[in-house]
C-alpha angles and dihedrals in degrees: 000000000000121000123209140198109187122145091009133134122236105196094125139038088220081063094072115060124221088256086053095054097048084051090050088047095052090041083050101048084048093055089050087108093056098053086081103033127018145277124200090214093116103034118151091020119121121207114204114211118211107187108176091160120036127265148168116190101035100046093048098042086046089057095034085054087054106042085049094058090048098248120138122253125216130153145088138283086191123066091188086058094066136050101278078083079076105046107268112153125248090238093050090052090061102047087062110052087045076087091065112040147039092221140036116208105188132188115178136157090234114089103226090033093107092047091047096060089039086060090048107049132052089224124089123264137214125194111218096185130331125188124314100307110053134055107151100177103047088051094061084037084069099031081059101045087053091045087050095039103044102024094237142031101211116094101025133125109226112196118195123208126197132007117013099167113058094025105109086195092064100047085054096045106054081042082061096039091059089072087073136042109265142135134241131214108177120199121194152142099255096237085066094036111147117285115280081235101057090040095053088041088052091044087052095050093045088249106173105228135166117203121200140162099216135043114242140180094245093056096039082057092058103054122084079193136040118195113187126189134190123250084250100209087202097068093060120092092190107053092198085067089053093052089051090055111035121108088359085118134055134139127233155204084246094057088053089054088103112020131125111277100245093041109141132206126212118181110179090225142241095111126188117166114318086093120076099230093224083065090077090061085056115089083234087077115096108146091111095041077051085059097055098042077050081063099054090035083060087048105050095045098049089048090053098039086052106040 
């Protein structure tokens, strides 16, 4: 049966079923020999980039997704460039450039601001990062990279490593994971422990989850997959909570001495310092790898959200 996403809206992760992922992985694994050529498929389309935070791999594998499926790219990186400087509403800003373009890719600081401009516009939207409590594609972007990596999602044991509260990736990601059967083990400093309300929603739906506040080789052993996030300085409001926290975590060479052969380790970039750098020479590595599968997942959803 083919699935199809065209017209629709991505804010949420809640928003794609298990069935539709599946459907974007295997979109995506068929678009692998354009990612370095070009396909025609979405020639004459416009995407229209709305970039309210800063950002590197998004907003580029957003546009080289684009440009490789032969759509059109126009947008800002700068909000003080545009007339929002003078006042101009978000809303407003959206409206308008409904008038240029066939999709709206949005990343903002504002959690809802991706919804608000989805329920002001006839175009589909895509929300590329809002707040700190949704990241849709990046979710699918790692849910991808394990499918691809380790052949299957259900049955692993995904650890995550770092902040858990204010990374709106992780939120996503363990929202997407719950589509399979899998198990958690969250690692963090306590001050960056997993939100009360996620704990409490995977405790509702029998979700199996270890907390802890320290990395050690017993647990390492245990995870198929490592996910590992920065300490991100511009989600605290109190910078002497920042200052308590950062570079309290990294993990190690130490930590891999006993861990299962095919373990893999995703990290949603940007790094700074909680990765030893001589794990990227390991097999375990696959955060660029992660970078390149975050290409073909933009593909394919913009292919089958325009077509």
């Amino acid at each position: 049966m083919s699935i199809s996403l065209s017209g629709r809206d991505l804010i949420s992760i809640n928003d794609v079923t298990k069935e539709e992922m599946l459907a974007i992985f295997r979109e995506a694994t068929s678009l692998e020999p354009y990612a370095r050529s070009k396909s025609d498929v979405l020639k004459g389309k416009v995407m229209a980039l709305l970039f309210f935070e800063p950002s590197t791999r998004t907003r580029l594998s957003f546009e080289a997704a684009m440009k490789r499926l032969g759509g059109d790219v126009i947008g800002f990186e700068e909000p003080s460039m545009t007339s929002i400087a003078k006042g101009e509403s978000l809303i407003d800003t959206a409206k308008v450039i409904e008038n240029y373009a066939d999709i709206i890719v949005v990343r903002h600081p504002f959690e809802g601001a991706a919804k608000a401009i989805a329920d002001a516009v006839q175009i589909p939207v895509i929300n590329a990062g809002s707040g700190a409590l949704s990241h849709p594609t990046q979710a699918l972007v790692d849910l991808y990279t394990i499918w691809r990596e380790k052949g299957r999602i259900d049955g692993l044991t995904i650890l995550f490593f770092g902040d858990l509260k204010y990374s709106r990736a992780v939120r996503s990601l363990v929202r997407g994971l719950l589509n399979f059967n899998v198990s958690f083990i969250f690692v963090s400093p306590e001050l960056l422990k997993l939100r009360e309300e996620e704990r409490e929603f995977l405790k509702s739906m029998s979700i199996p989850f270890i907390e802890k506040s320290s990395l050690t080789s017993d647990l390492a052993r245990e995870a198929d997959v490592v996910y590992v996030t920065r300490i991100q300085r511009e989600r605290f409001t109190d910078p002497m909570e920042y200052e308590r926290v950062k570079g309290s975590y990294r993990l190690s060479m130490e930590h891999l001495q006993h861990v299962k052969n095919d373990l893999i380790i995703l990290h949603p970039l940007p790094r700074v310092n909680e990765l030893d750098w001589e794990i990227d020479k390991t097999p375990y590595a696959k955060y660029f790898k992660q970078v390149f599968y975050g290409l073909l997942v933009r593909m394919a959803l913009l292919k089958m959200m325009l077509t």
